[in-house]
KOLLOZA-370468 format. One line per field, with one value per atom (N, C-alpha, C): x, y, z; residue number from 1. Coordinates in Angstrom, 2 decimals. Layout:
BEGIN
x X, ... .
y Y, ... .
z Z, ... .
pos NUM, ... .
REM end
This chain:
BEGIN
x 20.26, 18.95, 17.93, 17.06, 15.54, 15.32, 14.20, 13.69, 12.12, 11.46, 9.98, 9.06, 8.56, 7.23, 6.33, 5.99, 4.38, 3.60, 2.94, 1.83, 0.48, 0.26, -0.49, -1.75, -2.60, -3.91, -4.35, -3.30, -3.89, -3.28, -4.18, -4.00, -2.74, -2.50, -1.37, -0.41, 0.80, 1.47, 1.44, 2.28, 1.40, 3.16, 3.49, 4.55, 4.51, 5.08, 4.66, 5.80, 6.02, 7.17, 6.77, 8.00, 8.33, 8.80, 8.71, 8.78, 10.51, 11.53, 12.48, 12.94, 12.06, 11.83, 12.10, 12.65, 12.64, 11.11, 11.09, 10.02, 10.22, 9.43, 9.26, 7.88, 8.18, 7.61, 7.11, 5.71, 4.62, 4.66, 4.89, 4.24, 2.82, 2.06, 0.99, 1.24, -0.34, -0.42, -0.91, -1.78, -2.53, -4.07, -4.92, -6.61, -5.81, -4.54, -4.65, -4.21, -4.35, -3.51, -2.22, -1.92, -0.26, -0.35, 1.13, 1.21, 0.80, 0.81, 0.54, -0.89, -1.69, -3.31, -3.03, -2.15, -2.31, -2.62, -3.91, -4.28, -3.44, -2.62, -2.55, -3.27, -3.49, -4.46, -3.47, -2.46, -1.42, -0.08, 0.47, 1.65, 2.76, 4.12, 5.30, 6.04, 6.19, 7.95, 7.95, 9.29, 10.59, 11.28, 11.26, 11.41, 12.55, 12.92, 13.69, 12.92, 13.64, 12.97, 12.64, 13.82, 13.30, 12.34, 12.76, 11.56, 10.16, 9.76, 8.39, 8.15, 9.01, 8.82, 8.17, 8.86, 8.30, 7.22, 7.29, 5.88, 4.50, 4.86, 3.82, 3.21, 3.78, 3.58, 2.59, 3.03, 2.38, 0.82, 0.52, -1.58, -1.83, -1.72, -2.37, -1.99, -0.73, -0.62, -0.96, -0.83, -1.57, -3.03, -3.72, -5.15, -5.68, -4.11, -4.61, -4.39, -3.41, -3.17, -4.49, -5.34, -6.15, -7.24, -7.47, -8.61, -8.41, -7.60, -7.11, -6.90, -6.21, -5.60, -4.17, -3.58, -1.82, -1.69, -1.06, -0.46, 1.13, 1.45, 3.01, 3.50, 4.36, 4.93, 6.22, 6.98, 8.36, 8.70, 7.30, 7.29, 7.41, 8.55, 8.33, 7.62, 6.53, 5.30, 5.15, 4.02, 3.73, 2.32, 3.00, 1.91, 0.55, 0.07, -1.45, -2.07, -0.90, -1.16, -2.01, -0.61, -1.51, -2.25, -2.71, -3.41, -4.74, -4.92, -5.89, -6.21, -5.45, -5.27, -5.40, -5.15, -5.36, -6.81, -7.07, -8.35, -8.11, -7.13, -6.85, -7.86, -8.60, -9.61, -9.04, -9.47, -9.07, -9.50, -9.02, -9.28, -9.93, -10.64, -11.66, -11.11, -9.62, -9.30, -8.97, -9.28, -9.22, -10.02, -10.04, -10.46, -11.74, -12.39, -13.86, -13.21, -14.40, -14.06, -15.57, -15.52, -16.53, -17.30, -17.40, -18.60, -19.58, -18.61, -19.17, -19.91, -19.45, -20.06, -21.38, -21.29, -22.67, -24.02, -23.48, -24.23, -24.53 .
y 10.53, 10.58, 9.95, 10.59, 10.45, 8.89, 8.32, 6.77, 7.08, 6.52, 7.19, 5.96, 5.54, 4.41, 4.60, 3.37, 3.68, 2.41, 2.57, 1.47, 1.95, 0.06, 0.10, -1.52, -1.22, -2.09, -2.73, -2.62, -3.67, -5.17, -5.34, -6.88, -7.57, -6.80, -7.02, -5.84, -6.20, -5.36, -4.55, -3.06, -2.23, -1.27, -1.67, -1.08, 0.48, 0.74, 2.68, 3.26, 3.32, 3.76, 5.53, 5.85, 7.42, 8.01, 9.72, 10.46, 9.93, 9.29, 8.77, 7.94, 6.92, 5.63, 4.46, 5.06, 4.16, 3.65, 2.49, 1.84, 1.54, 1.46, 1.58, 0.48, -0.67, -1.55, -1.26, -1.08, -0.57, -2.27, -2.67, -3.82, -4.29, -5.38, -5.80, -6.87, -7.62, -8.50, -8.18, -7.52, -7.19, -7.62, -7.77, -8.75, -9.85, -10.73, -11.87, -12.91, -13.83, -14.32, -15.14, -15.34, -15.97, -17.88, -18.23, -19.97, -20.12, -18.80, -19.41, -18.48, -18.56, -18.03, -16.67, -15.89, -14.56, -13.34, -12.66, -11.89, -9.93, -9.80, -8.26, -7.63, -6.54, -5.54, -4.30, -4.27, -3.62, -3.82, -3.71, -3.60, -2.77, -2.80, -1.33, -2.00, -0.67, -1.08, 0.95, 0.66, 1.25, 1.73, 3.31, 4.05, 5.60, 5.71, 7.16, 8.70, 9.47, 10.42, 10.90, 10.87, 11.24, 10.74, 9.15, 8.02, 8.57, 9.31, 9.44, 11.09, 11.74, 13.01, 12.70, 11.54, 11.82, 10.45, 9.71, 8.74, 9.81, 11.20, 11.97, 12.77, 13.02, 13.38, 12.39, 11.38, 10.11, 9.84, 10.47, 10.43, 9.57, 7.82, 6.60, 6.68, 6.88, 6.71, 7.68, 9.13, 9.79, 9.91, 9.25, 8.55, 7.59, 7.41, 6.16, 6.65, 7.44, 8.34, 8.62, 9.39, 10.41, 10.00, 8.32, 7.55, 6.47, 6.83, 5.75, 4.34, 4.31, 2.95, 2.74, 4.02, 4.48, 5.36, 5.05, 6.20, 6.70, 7.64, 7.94, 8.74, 7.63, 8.25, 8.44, 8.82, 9.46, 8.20, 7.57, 6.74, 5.23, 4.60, 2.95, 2.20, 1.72, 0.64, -0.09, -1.08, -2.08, -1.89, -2.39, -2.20, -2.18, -3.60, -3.65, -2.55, -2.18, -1.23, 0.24, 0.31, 1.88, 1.67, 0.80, 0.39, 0.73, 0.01, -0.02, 1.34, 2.08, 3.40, 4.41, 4.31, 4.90, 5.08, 3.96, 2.82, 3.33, 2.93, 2.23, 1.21, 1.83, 0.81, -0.55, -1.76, -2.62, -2.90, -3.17, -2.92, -4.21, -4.29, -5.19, -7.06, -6.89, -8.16, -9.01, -8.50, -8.71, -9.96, -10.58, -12.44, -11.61, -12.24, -11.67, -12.43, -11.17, -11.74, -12.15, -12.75, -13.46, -12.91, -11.43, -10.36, -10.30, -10.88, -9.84, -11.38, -12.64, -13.94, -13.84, -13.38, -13.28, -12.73, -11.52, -10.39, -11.38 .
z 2.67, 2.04, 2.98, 3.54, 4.03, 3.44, 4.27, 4.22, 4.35, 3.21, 3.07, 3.37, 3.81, 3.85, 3.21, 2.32, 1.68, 2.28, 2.86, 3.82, 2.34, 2.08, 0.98, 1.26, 1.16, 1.45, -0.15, -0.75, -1.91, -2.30, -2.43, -1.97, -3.89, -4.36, -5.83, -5.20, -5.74, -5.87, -7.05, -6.92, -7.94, -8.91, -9.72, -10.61, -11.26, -10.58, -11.45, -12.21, -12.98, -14.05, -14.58, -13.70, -13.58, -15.26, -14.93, -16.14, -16.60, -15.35, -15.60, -16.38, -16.71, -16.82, -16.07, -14.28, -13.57, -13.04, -13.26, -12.14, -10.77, -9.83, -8.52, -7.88, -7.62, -7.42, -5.96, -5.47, -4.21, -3.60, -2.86, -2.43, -2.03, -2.50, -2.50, -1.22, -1.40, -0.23, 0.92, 1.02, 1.69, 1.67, 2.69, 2.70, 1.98, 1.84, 1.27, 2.61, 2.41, 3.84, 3.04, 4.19, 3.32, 3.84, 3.93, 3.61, 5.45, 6.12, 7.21, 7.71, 7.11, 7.36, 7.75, 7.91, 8.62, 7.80, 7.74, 6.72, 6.98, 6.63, 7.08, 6.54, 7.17, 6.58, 5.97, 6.44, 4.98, 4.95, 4.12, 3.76, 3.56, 3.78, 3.56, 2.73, 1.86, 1.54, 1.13, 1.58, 1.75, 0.72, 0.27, -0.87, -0.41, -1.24, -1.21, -0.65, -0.58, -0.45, -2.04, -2.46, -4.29, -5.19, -4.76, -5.57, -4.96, -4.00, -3.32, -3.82, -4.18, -4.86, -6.20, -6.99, -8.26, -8.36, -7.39, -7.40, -6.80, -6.29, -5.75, -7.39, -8.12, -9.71, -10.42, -9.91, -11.08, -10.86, -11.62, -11.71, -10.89, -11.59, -10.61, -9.69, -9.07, -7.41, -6.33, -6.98, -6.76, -6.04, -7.33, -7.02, -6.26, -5.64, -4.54, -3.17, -3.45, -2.20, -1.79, -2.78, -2.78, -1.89, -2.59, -2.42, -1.53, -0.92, 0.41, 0.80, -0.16, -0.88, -0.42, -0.59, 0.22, 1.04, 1.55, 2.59, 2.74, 2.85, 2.49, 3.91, 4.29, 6.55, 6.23, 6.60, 7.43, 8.61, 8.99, 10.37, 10.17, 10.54, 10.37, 11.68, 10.92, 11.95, 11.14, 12.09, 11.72, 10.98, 9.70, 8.19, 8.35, 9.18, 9.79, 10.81, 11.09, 12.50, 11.89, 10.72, 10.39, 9.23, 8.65, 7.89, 8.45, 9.56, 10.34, 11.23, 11.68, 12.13, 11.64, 9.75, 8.84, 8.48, 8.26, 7.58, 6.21, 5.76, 4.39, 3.55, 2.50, 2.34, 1.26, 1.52, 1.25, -0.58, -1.18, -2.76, -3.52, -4.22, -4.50, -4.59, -4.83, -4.77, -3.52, -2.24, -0.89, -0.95, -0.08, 0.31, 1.44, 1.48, 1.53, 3.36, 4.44, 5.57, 6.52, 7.26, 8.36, 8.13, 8.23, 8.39, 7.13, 6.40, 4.63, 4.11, 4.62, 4.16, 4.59, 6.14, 7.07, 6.30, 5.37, 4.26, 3.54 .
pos 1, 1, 1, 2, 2, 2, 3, 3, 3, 4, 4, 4, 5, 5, 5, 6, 6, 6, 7, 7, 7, 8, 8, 8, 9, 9, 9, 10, 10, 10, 11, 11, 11, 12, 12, 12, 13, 13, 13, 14, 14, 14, 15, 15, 15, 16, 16, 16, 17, 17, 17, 18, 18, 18, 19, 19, 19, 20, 20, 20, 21, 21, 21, 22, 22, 22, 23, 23, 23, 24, 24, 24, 25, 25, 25, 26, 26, 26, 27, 27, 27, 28, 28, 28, 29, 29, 29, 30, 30, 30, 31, 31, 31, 32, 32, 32, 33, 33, 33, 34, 34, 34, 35, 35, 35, 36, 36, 36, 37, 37, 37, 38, 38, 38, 39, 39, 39, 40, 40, 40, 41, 41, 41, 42, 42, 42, 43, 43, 43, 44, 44, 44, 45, 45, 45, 46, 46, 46, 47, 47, 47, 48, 48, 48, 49, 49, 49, 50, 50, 50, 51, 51, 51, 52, 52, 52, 53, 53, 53, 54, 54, 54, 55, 55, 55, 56, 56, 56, 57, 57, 57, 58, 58, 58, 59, 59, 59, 60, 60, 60, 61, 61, 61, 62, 62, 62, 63, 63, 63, 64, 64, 64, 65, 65, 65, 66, 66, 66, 67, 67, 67, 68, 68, 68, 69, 69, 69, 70, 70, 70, 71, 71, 71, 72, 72, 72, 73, 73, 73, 74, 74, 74, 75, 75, 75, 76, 76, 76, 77, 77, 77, 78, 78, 78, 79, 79, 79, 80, 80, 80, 81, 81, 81, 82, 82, 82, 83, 83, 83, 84, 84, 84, 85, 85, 85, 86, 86, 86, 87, 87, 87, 88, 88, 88, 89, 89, 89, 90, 90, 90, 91, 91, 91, 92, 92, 92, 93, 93, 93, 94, 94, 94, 95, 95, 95, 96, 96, 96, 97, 97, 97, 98, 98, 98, 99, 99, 99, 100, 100, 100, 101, 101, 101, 102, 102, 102, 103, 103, 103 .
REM end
């Protein structure tokens, strides 16, 4: 079975419960910084090929796909990398940065 990546820029992690009734936990943590100041700009985790068939069904995630919040690769990198390569937009609970205090 195929190994799917979902690189995700929201700063919560996000629970989606399929027509299955399995849930499928997205990883968050992203715009947050962690115990050692380092802010990524996104995050992976690591899903089935099936679990990403029927998380592609599910309205909300869908809608994040849509709205560029997720991204769904075949390719394992580094989360910030294609976050940033992507430009994954960062979702309202992000820690405000240098630029945006300056505003």
């Amino acid at each position: 079975m195929a190994t799917v990546y979902i690189y995700s820029s929201a700063s919560a992690s996000q629970v989606y419960t399929l027509e299955n009734g399995k849930a499928i936990r997205i990883n968050g943590g992203a715009n947050v910084a962690d115990k050692h100041l380092w802010t990524p700009k996104g995050v992976r985790t690591q899903v089935s090929e099936d679990d990403v068939k029927m998380l592609e069904k599910h309205p909300t995630f869908a809608a994040q796909v849509k709205d560029g919040y997720l991204l769904v690769s075949r390719e394992k990198d580094d989360a910030s990398e294609v976050a940033d390569k992507a430009k994954l937009k960062a979702d309202q609970s992000a820690q405000k940065t240098k630029e945006e205090y300056k505003v």
